[in-house]
C-alpha positions as CSV (number, residue, x, y, z in Angstrom):
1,X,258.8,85.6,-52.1
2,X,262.3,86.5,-52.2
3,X,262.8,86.1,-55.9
4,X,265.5,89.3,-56.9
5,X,267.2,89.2,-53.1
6,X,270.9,88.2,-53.4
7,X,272.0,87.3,-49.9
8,X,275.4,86.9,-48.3
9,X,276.0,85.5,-44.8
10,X,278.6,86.5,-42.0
11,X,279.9,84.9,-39.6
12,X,276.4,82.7,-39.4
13,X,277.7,79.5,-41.0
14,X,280.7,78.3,-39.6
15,X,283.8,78.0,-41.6
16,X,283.7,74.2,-41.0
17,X,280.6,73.6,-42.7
18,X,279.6,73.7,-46.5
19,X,277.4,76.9,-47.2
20,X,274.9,75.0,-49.3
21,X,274.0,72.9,-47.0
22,X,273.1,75.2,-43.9
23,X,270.0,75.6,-43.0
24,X,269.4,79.5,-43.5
25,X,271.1,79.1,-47.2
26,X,268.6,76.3,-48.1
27,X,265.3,77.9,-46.5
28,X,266.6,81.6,-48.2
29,X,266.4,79.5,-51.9
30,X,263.4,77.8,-51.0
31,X,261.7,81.0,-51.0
32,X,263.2,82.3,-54.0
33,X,266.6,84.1,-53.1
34,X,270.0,83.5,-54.5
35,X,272.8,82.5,-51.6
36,X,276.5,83.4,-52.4
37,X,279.5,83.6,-50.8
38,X,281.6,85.7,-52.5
39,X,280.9,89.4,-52.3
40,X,280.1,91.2,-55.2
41,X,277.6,94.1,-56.6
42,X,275.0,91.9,-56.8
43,X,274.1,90.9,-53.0
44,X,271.2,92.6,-51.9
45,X,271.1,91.7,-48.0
46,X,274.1,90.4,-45.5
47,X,272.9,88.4,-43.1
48,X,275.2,89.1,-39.9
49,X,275.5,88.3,-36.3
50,X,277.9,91.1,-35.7
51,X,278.8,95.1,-37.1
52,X,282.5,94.2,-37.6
53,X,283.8,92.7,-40.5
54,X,285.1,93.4,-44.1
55,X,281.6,92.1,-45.4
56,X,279.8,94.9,-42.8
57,X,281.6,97.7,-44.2
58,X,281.0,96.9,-47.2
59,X,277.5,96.5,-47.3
60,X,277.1,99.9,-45.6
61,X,279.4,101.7,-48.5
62,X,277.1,99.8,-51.0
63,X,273.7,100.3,-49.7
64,X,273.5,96.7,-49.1
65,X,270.3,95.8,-46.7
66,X,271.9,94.6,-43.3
67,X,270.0,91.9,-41.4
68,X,271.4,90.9,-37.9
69,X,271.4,87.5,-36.6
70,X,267.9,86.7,-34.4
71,X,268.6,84.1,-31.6
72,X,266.3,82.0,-33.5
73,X,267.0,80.4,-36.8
74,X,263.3,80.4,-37.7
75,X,263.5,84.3,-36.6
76,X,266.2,84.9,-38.4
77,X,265.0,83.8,-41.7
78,X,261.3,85.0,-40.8
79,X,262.7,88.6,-40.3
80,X,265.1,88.8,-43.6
81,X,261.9,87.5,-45.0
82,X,259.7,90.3,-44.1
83,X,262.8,93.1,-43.9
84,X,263.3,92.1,-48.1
């Protein structure tokens, strides 16, 4: 379903935890995307709960798609679904 998305996350998972193993990372592979944490011109979607960071700007210079954070973690991942 998501096979080609290359998704990014700000300021959803925090610091403390490992990346790979939140849940939003692991349901975004299950259907088919690729989950990094480094930016590069590869990411396809930035997954944000808010318009100001580094990450924000630069996803709006490079045309990234910009999803914000749902209150809902089954939202969220439902709407990036759809919105890909």
């Amino acid at each position: 379903m998501l096979k080609g998305v290359r998704i990014m996350f700000s300021r959803i998972i925090p610091l403390e935890e490992e990346p790979r193993q939140h849940v939003l990372w692991v349901m975004a592979e299950r259907f088919g995307a690729t989950c990094t944490a480094h930016m590069g011109d590869d990411v396809t979607h930035l997954v944000t709960n808010t318009q100001h960071t580094l990450k924000v700007s630069r996803s709006k210079k490079d045309g990234w798609k910009n999803v914000e954070n749902e209150p809902s973690r089954k939202a969220q991942v439902l709407y990036f679904t759809c919105a890909a």
